[in-house]
VEXMAR-500006 format. One record per residue: residue number from 0; chain; residue in three letters; y negated, x negated, z of N, C-alpha, C, O in turn. Coordinates in nm, 2 decimals. Layout:
ATOM seq mol type     nY     nX     nZ    caY    caX    caZ     cY     cX     cZ     oY     oX     oZ
ATOM NUM   A  ALA      Y      X      Z      Y      X      Z      Y      X      Z      Y      X      Z
...
//
This chain:
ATOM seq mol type     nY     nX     nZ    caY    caX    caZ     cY     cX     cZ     oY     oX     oZ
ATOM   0   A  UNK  -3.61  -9.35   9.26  -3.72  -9.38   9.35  -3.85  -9.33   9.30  -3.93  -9.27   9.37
ATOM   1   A  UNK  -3.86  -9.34   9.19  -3.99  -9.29   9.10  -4.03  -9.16   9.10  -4.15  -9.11   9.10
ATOM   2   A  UNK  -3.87  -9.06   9.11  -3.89  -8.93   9.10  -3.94  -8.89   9.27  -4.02  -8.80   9.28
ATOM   3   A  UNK  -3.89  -8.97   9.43  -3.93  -8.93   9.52  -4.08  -8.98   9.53  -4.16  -8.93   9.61
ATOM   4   A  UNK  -4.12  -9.09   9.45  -4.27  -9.10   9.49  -4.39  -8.98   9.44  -4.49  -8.93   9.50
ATOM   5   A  UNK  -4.31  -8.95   9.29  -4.39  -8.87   9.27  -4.36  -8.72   9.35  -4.46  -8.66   9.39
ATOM   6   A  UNK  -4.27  -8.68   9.38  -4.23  -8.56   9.50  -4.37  -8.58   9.60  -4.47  -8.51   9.60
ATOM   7   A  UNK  -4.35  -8.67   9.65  -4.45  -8.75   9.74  -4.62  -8.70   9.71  -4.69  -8.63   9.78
ATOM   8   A  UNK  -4.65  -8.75   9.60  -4.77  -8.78   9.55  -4.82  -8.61   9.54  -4.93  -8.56   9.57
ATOM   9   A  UNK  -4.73  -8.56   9.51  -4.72  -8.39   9.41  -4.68  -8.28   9.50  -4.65  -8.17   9.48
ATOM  10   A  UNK  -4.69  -8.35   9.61  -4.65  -8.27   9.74  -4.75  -8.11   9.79  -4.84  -8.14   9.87
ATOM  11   A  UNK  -4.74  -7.99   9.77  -4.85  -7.94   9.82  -4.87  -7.89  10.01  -4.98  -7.86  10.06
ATOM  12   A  UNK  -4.76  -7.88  10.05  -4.78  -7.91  10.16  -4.69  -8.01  10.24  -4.60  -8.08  10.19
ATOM  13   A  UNK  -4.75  -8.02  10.42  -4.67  -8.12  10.49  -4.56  -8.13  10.49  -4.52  -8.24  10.44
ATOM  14   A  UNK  -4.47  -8.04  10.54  -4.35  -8.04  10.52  -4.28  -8.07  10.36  -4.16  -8.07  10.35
ATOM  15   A  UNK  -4.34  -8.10  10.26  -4.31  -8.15  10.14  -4.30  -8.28  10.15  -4.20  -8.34  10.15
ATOM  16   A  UNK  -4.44  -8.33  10.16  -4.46  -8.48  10.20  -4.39  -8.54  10.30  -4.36  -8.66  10.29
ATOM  17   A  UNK  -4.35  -8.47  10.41  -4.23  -8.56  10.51  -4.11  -8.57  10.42  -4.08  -8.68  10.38
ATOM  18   A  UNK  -4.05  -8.46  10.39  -3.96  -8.46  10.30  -3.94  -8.55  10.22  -3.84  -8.61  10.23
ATOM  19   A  UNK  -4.05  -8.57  10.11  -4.03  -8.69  10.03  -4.07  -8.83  10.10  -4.02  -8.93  10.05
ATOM  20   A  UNK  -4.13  -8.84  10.18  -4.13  -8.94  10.27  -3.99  -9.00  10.31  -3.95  -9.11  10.29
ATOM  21   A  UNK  -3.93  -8.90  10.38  -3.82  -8.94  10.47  -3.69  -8.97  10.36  -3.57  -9.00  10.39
ATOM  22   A  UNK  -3.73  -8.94  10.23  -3.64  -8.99  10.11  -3.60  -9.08  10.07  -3.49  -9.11  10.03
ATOM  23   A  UNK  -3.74  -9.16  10.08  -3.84  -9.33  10.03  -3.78  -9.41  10.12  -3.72  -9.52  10.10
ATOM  24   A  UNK  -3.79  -9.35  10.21  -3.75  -9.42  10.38  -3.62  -9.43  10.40  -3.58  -9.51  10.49
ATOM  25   A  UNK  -3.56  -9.36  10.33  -3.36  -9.37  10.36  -3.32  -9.50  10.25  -3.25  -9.60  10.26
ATOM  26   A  UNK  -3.39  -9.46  10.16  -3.37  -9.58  10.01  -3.36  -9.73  10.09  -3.28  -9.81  10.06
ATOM  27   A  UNK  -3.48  -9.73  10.22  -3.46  -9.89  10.27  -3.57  -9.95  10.20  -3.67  -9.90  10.14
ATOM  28   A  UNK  -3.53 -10.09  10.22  -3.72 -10.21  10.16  -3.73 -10.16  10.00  -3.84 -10.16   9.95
ATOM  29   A  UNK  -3.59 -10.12   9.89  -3.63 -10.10   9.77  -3.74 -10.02   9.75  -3.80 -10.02   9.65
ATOM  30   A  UNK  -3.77  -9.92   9.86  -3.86  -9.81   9.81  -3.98  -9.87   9.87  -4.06  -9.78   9.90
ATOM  31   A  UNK  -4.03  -9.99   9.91  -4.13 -10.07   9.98  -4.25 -10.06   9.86  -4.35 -10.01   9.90
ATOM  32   A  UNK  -4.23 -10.10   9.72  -4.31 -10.08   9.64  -4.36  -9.95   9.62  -4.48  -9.93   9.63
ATOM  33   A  UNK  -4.32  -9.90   9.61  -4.32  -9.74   9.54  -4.44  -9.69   9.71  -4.56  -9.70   9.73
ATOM  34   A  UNK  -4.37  -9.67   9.77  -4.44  -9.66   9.97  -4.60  -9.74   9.98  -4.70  -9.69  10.04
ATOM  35   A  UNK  -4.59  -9.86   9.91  -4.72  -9.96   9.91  -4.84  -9.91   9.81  -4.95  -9.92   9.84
ATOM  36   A  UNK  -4.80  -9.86   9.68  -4.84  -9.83   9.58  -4.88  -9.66   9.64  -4.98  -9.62   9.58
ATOM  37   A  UNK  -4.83  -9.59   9.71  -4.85  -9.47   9.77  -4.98  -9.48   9.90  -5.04  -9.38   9.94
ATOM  38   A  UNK  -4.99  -9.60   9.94  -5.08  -9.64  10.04  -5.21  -9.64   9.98  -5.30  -9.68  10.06
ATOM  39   A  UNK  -5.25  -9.60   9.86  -5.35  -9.62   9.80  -5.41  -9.46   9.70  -5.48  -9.43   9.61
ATOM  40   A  UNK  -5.35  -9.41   9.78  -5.34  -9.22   9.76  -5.46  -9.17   9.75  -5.52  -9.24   9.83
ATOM  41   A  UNK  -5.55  -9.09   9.71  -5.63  -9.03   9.77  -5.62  -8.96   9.88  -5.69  -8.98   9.98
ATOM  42   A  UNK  -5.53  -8.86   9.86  -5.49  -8.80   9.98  -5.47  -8.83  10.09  -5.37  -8.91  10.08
ATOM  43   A  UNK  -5.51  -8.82  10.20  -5.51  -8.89  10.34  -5.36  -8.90  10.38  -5.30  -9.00  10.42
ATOM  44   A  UNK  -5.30  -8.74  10.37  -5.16  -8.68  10.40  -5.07  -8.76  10.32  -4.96  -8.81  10.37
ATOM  45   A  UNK  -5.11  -8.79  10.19  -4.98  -8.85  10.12  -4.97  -9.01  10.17  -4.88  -9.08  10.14
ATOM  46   A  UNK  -5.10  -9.07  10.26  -5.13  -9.22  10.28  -5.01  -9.24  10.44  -4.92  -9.32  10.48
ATOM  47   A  UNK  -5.10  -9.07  10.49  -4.95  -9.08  10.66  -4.84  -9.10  10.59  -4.77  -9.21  10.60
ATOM  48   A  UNK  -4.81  -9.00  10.51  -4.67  -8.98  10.50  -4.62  -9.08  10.45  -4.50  -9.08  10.49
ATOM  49   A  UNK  -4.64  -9.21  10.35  -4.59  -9.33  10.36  -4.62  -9.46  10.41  -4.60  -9.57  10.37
ATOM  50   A  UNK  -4.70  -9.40  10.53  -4.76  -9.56  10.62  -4.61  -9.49  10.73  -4.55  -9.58  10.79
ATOM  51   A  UNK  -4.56  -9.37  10.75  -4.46  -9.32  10.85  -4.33  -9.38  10.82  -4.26  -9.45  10.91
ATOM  52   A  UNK  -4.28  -9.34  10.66  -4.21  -9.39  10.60  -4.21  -9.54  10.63  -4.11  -9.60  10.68
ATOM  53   A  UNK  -4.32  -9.60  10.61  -4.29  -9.76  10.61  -4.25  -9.79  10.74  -4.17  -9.89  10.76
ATOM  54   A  UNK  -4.29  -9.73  10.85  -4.25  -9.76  10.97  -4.10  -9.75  11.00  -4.03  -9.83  11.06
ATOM  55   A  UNK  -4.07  -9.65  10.94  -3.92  -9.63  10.99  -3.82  -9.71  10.90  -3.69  -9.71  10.92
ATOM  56   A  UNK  -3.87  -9.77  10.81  -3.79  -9.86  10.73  -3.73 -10.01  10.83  -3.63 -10.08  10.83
ATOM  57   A  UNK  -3.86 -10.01  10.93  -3.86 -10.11  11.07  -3.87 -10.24  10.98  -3.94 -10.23  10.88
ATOM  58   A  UNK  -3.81 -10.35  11.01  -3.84 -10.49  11.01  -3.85 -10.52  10.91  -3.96 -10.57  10.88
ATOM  59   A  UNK  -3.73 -10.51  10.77  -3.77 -10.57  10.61  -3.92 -10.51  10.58  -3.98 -10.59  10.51
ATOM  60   A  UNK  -3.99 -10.38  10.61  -4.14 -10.37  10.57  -4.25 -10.48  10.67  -4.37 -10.47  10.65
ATOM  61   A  UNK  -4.21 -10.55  10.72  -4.28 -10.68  10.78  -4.37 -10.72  10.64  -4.49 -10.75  10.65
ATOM  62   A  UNK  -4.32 -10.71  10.53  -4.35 -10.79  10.40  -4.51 -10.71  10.40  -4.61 -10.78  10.37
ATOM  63   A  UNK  -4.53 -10.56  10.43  -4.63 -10.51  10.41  -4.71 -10.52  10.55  -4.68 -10.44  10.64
ATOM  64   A  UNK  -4.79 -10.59  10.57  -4.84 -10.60  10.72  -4.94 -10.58  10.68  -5.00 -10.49  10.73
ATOM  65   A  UNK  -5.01 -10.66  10.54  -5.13 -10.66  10.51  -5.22 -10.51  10.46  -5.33 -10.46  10.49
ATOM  66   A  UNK  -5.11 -10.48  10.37  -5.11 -10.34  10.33  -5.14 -10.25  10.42  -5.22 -10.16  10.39
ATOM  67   A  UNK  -5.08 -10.23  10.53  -5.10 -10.16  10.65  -5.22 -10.18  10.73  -5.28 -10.08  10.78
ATOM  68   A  UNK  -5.25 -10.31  10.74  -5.38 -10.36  10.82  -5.49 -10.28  10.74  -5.52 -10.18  10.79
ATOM  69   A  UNK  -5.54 -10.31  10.62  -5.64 -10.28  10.60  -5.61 -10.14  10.54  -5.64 -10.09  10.43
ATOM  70   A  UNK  -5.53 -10.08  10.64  -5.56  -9.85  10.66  -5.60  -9.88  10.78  -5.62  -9.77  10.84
ATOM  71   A  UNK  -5.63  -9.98  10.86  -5.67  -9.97  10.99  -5.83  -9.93  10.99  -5.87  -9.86  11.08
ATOM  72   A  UNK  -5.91  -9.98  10.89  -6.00  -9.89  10.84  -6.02  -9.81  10.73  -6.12  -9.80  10.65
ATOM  73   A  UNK  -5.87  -9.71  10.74  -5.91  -9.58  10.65  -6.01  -9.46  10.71  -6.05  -9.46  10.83
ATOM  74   A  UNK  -6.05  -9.38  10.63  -6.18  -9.27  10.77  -6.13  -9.18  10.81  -6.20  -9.09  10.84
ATOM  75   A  UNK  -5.99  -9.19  10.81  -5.93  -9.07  10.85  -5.81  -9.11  10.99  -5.70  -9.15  10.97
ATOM  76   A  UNK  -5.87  -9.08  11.10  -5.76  -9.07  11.22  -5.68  -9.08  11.20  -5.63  -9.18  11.24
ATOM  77   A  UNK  -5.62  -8.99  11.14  -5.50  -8.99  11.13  -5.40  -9.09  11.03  -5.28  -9.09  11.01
ATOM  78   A  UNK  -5.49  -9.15  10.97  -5.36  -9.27  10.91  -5.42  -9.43  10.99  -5.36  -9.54  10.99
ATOM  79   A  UNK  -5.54  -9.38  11.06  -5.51  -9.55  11.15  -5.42  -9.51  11.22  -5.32  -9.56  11.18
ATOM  80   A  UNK  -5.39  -9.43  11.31  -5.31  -9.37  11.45  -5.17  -9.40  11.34  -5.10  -9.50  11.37
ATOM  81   A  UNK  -5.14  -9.33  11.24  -4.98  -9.39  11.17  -4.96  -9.52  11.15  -4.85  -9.58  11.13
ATOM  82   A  UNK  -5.06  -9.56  11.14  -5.05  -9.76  11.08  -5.04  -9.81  11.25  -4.96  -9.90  11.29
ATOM  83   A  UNK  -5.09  -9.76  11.31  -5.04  -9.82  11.46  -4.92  -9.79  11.53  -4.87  -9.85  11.62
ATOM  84   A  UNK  -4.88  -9.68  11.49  -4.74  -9.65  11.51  -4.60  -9.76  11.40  -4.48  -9.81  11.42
ATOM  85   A  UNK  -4.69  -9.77  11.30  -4.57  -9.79  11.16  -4.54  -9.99  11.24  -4.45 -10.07  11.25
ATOM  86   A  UNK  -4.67  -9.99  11.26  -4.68 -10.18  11.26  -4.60 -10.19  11.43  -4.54 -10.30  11.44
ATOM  87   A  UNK  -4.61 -10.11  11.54  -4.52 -10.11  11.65  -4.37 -10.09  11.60  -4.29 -10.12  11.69
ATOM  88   A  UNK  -4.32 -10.05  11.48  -4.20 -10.00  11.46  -4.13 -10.11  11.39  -4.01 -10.15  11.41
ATOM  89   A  UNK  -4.24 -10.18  11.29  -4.20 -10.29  11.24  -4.15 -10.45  11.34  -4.06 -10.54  11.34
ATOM  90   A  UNK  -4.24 -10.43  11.42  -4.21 -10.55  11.49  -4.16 -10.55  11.62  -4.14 -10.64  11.70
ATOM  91   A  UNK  -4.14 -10.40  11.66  -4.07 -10.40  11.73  -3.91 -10.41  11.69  -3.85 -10.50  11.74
ATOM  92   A  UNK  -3.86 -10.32  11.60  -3.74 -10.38  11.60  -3.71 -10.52  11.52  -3.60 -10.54  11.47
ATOM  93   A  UNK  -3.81 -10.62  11.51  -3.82 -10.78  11.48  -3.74 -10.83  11.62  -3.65 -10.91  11.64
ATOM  94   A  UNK  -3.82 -10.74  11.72  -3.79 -10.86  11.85  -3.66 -10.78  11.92  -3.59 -10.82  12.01
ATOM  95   A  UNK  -3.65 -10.66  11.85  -3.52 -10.62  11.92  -3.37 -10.69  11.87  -3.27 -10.70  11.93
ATOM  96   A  UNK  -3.40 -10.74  11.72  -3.30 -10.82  11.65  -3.30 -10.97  11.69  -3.19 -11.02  11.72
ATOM  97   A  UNK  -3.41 -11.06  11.70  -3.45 -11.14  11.80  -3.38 -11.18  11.94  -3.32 -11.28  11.97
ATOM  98   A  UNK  -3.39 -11.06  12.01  -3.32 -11.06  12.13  -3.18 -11.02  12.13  -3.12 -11.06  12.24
ATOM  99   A  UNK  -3.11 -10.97  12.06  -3.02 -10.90  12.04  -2.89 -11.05  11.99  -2.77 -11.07  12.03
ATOM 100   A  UNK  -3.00 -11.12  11.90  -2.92 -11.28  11.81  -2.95 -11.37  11.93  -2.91 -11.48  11.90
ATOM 101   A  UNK  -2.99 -11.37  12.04  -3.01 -11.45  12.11  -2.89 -11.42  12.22  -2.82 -11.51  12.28
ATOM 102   A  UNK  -2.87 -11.31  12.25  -2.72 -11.32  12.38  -2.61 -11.32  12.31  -2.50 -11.33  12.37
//
């Protein structure tokens, strides 16, 4: 996991950073630290690329809500716009499992 964060961190373009993103993101909630600890990037690109990741991890990243909230004032468009995507992904499939345990 250490070696896709730093992939991640060490990325020189996009298509690198999805890549190592969508690596972090197959791992599941273990790569949640490594993803959270990435949330704090300089790079704006490397902050999307694992607020995206956390999204698609869906419900076990619930644990990061807070982490996520406060990129809601990052100054860059483009990672509030992914933290609003990532926190719809999270709790949406909360209530799709929800509903799902309920019929």
């Amino acid at each position: 996991m250490e070696a896709a964060a730093e992939r991640l961190r060490g990325a020189t373009d996009e298509e690198q950073q999805r890549a190592a993103a969508q690596d972090l993101a197959s791992l599941g909630k273990d790569s949640l630290p490594y993803l959270v600890e990435l949330l704090r990037d300089p790079n704006p690109r490397v902050r999307v690329s694992s607020v995206l990741a956390i999204g698609t991890i869906g419900t076990p990243a619930a644990a990061c809500t807070r982490e996520l909230a406060a990129l809601l004032r990052d100054p860059y468009t483009e990672v509030r716009d992914a933290v609003r995507w990532a926190v719809g992904q999270v709790y949406t499939d909360e209530k799709e499992e929800e509903v799902a345990a309920s019929n």
